[in-house]
KEKOL-66922 format. One record per residue: x, y, z of N, C-alpha, C in turn; residue in three letters. Coordinates in nm, 3 decimals. Last residue first. Layout:
REM residues N
+---------+---------+---------+---------+---------+---------+---------+---------+---------+---------+
:    n_xx :    n_yy :    n_zz :   ca_xx :   ca_yy :   ca_zz :    c_xx :    c_yy :    c_zz : residuo :
+---------+---------+---------+---------+---------+---------+---------+---------+---------+---------+
:       X :       Y :       Z :       X :       Y :       Z :       X :       Y :       Z :     ALA :
...
+---------+---------+---------+---------+---------+---------+---------+---------+---------+---------+
This chain:
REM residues 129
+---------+---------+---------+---------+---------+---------+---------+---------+---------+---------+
:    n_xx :    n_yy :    n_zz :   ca_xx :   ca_yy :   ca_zz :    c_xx :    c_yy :    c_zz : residuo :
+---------+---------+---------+---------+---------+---------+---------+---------+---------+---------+
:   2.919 :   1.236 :   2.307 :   2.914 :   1.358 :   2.380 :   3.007 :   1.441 :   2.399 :     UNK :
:   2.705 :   1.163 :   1.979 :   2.821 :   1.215 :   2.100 :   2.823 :   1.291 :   2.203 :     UNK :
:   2.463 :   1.030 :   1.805 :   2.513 :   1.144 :   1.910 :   2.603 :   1.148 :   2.017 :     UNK :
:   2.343 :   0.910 :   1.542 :   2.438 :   0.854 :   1.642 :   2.482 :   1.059 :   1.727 :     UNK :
:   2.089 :   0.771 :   1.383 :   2.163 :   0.891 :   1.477 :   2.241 :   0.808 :   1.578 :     UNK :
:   2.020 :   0.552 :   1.062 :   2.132 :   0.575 :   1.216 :   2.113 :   0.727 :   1.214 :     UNK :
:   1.699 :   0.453 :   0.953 :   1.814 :   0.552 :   0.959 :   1.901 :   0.562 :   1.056 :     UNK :
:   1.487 :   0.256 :   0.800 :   1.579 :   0.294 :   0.911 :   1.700 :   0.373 :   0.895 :     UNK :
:   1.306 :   0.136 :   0.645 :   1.402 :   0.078 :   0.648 :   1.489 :   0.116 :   0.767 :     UNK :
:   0.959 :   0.194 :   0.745 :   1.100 :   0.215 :   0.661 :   1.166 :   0.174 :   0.701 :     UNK :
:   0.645 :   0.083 :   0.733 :   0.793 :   0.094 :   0.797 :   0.863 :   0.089 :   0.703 :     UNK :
:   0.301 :   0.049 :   0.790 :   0.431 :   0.006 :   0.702 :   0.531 :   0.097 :   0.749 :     UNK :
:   0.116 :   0.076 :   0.900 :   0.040 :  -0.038 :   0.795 :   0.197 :  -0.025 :   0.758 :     UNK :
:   0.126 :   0.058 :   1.259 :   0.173 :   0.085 :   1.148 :   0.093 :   0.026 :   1.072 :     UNK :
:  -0.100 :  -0.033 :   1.557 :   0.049 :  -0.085 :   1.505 :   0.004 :   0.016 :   1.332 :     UNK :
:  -0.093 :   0.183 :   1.853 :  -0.208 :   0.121 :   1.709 :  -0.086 :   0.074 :   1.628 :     UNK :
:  -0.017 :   0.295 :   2.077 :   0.037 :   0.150 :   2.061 :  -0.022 :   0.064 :   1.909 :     UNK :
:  -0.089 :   0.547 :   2.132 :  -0.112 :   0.479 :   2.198 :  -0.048 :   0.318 :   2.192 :     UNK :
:   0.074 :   0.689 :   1.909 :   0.112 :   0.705 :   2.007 :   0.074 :   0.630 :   2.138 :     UNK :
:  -0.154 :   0.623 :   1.771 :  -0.004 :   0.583 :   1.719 :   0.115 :   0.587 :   1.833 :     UNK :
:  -0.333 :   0.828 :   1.858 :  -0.347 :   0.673 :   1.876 :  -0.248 :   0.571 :   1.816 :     UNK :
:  -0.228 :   1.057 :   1.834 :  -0.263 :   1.049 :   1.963 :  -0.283 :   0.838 :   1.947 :     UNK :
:  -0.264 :   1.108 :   1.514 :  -0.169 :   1.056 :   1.610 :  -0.153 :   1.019 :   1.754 :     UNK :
:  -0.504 :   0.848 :   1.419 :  -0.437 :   1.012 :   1.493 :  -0.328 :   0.983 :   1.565 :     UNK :
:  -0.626 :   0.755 :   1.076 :  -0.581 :   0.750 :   1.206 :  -0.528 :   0.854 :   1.291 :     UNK :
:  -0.577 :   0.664 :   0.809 :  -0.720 :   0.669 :   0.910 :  -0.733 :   0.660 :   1.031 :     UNK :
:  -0.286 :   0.460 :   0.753 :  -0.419 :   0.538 :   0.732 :  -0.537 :   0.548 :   0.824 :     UNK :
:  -0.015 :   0.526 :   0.891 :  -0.119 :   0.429 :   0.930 :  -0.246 :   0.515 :   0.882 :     UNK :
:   0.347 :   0.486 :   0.906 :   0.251 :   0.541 :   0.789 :   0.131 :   0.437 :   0.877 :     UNK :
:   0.707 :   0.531 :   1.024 :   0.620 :   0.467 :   0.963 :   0.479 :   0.552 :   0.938 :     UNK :
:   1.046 :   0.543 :   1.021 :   0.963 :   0.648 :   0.963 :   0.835 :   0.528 :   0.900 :     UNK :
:   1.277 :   0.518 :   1.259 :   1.188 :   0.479 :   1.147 :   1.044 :   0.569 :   1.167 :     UNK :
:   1.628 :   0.530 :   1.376 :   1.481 :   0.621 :   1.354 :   1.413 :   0.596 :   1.230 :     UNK :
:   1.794 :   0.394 :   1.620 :   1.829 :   0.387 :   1.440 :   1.633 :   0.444 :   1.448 :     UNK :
:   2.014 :   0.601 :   1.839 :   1.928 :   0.510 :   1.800 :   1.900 :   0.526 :   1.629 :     UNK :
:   2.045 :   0.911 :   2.073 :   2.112 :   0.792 :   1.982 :   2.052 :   0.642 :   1.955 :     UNK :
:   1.959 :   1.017 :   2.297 :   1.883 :   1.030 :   2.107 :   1.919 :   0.924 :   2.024 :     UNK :
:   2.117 :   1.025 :   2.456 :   2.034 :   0.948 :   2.444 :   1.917 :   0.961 :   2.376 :     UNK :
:   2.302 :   1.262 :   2.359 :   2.358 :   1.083 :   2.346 :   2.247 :   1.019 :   2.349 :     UNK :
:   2.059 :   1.480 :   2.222 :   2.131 :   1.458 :   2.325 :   2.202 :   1.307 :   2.332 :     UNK :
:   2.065 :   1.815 :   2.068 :   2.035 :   1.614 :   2.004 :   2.110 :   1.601 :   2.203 :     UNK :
:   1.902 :   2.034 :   1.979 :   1.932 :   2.026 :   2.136 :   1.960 :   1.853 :   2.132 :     UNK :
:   1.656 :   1.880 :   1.723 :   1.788 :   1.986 :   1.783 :   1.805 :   1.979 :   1.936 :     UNK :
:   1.511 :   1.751 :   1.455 :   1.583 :   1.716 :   1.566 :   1.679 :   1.856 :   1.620 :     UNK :
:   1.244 :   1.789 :   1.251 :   1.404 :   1.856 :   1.264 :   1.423 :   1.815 :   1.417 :     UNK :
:   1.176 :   1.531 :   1.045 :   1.156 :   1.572 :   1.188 :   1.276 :   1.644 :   1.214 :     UNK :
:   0.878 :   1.492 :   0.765 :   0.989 :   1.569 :   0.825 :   1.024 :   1.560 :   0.980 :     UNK :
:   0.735 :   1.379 :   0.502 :   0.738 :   1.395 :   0.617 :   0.914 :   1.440 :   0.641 :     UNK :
:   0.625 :   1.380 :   0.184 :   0.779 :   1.355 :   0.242 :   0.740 :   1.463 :   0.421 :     UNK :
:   0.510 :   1.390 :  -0.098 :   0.488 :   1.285 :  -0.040 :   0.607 :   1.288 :   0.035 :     UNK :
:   0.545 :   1.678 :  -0.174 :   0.635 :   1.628 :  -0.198 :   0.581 :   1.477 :  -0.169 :     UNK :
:   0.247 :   1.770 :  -0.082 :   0.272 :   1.805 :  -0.210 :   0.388 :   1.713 :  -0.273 :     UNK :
:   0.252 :   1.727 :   0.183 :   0.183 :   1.665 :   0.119 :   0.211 :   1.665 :  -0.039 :     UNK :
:   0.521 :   1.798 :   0.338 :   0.477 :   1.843 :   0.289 :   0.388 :   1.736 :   0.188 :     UNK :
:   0.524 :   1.811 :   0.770 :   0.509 :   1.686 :   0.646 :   0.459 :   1.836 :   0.527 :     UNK :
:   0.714 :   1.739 :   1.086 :   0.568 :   1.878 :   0.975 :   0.573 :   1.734 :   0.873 :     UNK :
:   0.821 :   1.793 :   1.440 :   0.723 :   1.697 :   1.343 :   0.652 :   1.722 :   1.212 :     UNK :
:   1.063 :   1.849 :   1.605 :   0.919 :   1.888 :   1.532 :   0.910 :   1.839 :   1.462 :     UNK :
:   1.249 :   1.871 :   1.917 :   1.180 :   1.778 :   1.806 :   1.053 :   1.866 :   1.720 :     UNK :
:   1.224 :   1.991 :   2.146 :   1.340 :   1.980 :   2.100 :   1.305 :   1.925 :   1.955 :     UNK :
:   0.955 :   1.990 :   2.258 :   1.060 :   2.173 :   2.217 :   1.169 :   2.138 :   2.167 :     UNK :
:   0.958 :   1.733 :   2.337 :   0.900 :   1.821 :   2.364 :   0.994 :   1.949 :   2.359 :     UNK :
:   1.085 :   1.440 :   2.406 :   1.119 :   1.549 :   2.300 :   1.048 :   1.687 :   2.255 :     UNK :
:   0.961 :   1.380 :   2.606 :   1.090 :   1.353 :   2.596 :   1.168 :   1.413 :   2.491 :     UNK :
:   0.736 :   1.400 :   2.624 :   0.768 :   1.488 :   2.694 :   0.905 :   1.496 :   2.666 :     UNK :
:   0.599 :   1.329 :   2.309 :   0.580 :   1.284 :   2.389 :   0.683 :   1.395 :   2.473 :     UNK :
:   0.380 :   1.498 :   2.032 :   0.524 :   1.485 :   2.096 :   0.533 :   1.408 :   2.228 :     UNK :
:   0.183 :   1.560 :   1.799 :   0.186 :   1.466 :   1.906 :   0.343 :   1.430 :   1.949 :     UNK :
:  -0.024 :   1.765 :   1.567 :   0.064 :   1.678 :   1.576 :   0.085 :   1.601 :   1.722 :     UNK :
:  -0.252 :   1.825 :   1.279 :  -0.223 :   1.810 :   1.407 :  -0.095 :   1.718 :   1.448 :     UNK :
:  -0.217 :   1.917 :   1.014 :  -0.288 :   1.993 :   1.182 :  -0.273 :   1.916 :   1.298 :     UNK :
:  -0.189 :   1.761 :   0.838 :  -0.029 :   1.791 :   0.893 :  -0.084 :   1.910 :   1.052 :     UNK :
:  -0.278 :   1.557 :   0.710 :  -0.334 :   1.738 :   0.668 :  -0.251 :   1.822 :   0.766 :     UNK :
:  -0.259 :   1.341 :   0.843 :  -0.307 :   1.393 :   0.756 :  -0.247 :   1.452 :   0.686 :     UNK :
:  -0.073 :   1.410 :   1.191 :  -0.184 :   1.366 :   1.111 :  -0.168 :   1.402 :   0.938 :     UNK :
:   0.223 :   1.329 :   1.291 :   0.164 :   1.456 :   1.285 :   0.051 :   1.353 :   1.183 :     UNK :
:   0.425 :   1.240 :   1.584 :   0.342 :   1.216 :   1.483 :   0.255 :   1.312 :   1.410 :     UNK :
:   0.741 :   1.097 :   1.715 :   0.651 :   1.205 :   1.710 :   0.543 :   1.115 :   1.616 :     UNK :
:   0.849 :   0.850 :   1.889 :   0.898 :   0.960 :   1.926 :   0.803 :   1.087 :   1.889 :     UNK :
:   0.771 :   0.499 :   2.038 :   0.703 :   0.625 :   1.966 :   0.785 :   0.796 :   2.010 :     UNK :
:   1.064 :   0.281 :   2.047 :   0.964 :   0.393 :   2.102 :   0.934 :   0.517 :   1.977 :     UNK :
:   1.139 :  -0.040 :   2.045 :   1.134 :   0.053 :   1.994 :   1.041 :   0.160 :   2.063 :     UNK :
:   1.389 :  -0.165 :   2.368 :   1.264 :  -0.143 :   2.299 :   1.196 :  -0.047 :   2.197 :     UNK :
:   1.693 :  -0.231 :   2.347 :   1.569 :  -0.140 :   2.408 :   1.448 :  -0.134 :   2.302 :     UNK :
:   1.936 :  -0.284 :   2.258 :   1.890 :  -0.369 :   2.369 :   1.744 :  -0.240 :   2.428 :     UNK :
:   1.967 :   0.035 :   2.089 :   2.096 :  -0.106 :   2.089 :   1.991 :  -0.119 :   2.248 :     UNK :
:   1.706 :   0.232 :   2.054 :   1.820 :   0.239 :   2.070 :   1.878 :   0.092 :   2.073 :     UNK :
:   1.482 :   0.300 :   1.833 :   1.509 :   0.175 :   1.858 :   1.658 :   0.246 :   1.914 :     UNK :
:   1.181 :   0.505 :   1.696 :   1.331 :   0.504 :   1.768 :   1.386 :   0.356 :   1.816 :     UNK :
:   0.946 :   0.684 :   1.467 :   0.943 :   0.565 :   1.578 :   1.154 :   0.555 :   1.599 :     UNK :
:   0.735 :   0.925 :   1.342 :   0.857 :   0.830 :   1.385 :   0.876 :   0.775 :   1.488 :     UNK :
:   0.454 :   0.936 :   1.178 :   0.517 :   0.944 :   1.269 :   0.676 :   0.856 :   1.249 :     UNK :
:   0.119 :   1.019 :   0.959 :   0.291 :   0.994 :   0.981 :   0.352 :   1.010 :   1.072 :     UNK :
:  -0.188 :   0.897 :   0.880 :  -0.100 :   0.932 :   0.973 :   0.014 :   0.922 :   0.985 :     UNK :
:  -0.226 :   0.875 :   0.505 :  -0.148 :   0.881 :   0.640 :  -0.163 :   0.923 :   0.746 :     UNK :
:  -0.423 :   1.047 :   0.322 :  -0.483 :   0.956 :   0.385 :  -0.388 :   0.908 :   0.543 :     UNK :
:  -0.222 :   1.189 :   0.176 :  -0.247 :   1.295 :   0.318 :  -0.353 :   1.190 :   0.367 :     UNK :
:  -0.087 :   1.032 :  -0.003 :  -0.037 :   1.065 :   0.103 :  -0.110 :   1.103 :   0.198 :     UNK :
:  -0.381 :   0.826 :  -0.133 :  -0.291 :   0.952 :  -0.132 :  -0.222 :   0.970 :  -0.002 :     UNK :
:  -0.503 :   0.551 :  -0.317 :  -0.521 :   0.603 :  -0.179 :  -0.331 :   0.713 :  -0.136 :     UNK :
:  -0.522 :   0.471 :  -0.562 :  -0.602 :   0.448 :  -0.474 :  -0.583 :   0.531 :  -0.363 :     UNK :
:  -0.203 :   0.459 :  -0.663 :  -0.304 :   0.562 :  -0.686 :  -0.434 :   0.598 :  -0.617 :     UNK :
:  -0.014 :   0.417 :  -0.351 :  -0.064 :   0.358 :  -0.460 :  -0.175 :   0.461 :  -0.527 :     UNK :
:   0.295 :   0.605 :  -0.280 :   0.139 :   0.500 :  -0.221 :   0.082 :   0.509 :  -0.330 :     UNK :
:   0.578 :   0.654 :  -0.097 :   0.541 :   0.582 :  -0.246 :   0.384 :   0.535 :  -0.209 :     UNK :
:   0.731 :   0.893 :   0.099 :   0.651 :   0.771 :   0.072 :   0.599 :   0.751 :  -0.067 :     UNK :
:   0.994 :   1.005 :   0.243 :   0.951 :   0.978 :   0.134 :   0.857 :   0.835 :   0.102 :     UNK :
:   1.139 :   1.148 :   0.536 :   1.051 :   1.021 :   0.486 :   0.976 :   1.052 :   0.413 :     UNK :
:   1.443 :   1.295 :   0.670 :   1.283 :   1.307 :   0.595 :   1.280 :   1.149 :   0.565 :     UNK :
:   1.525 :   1.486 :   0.966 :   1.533 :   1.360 :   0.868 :   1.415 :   1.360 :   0.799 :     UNK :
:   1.788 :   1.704 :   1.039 :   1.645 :   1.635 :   0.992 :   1.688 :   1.576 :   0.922 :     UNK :
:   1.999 :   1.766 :   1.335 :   1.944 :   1.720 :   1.244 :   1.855 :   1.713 :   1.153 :     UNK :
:   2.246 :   1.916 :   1.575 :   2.067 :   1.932 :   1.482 :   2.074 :   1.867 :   1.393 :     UNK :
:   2.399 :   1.938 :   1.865 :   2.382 :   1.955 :   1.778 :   2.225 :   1.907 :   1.678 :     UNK :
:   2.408 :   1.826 :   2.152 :   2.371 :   1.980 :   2.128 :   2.330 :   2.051 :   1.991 :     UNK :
:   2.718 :   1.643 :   2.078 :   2.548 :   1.670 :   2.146 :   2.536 :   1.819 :   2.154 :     UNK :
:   2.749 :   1.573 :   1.754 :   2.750 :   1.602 :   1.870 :   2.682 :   1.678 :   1.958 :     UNK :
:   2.638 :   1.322 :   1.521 :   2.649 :   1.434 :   1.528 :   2.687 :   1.481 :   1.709 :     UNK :
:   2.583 :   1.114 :   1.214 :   2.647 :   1.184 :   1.324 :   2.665 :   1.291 :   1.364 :     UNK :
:   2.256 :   1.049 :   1.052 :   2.405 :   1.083 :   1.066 :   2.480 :   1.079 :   1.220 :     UNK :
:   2.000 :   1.082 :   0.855 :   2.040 :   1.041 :   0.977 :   2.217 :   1.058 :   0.974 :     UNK :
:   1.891 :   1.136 :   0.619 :   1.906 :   1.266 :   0.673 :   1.943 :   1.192 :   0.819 :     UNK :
:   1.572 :   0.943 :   0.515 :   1.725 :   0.998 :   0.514 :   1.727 :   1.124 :   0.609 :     UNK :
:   1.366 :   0.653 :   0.464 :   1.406 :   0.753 :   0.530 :   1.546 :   0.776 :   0.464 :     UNK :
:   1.072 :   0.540 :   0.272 :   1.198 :   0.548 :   0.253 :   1.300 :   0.710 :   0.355 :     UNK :
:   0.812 :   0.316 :   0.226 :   0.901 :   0.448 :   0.288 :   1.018 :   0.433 :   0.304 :     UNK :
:   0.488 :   0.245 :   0.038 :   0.610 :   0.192 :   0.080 :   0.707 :   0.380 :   0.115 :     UNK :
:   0.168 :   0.133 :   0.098 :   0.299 :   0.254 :   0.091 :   0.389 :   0.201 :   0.178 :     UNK :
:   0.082 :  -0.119 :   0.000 :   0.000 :   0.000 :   0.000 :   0.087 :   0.126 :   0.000 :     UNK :
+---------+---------+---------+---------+---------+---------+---------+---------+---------+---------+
């Protein structure tokens, strides 16, 4: 149904900024702004975690506390390509960051645990200190 493709992960030292984008491919049937888009985090021996999400039509979005003022979440519908500018990065940012897609949905409930219709491949941050 849609397939994703992340970039814009790297190295970087703490304090320092990133974005990453996610480029989606979806079938004629059914259009980018049908998505809910968010990213998701996996550090080495830890569990993956919901980091942001923004709906749709890109009104609404969903930060958890942990990245709250440091993280933003946009999407341009026009490009099919979500966005998260990372800043204030801290070591425990460090992790591989996927960029998944769930039609007909909020972020508030992506954030609850609603599983994906699809996942990207994955991007390394790596953050120093």
């Amino acid at each position: 149904q849609v397939q994703l493709l992340e970039s814009g992960g790297g190295m970087v030292q703490a304090g320092g900024s990133l974005r990453l984008s996610c480029t989606a491919s979806t079938r004629p049937a059914r259009t980018f702004s049908a998505y809910t888009m968010a990213w998701f985090r996996q550090a080495p021996g830890k569990n993956r975690e919901f980091v942001a999400a923004v709906s749709g039509l890109g009104g609404s979005t969903y930060h958890p506390d942990s990245v709250q003022g440091r993280f933003t979440i946009s999407r341009d519908n026009a490009k099919n390509t979500m966005y998260m500018q990372m800043n204030s990065l801290k070591p425990e940012d460090t992790a591989v960051y996927y960029c998944a897609a769930k039609a007909f949905t909020t972020p508030q409930a992506l954030y609850g645990g609603t599983l994906p219709d699809a996942w990207g491949q994955g991007t390394q941050v790596t953050v120093s200190s």
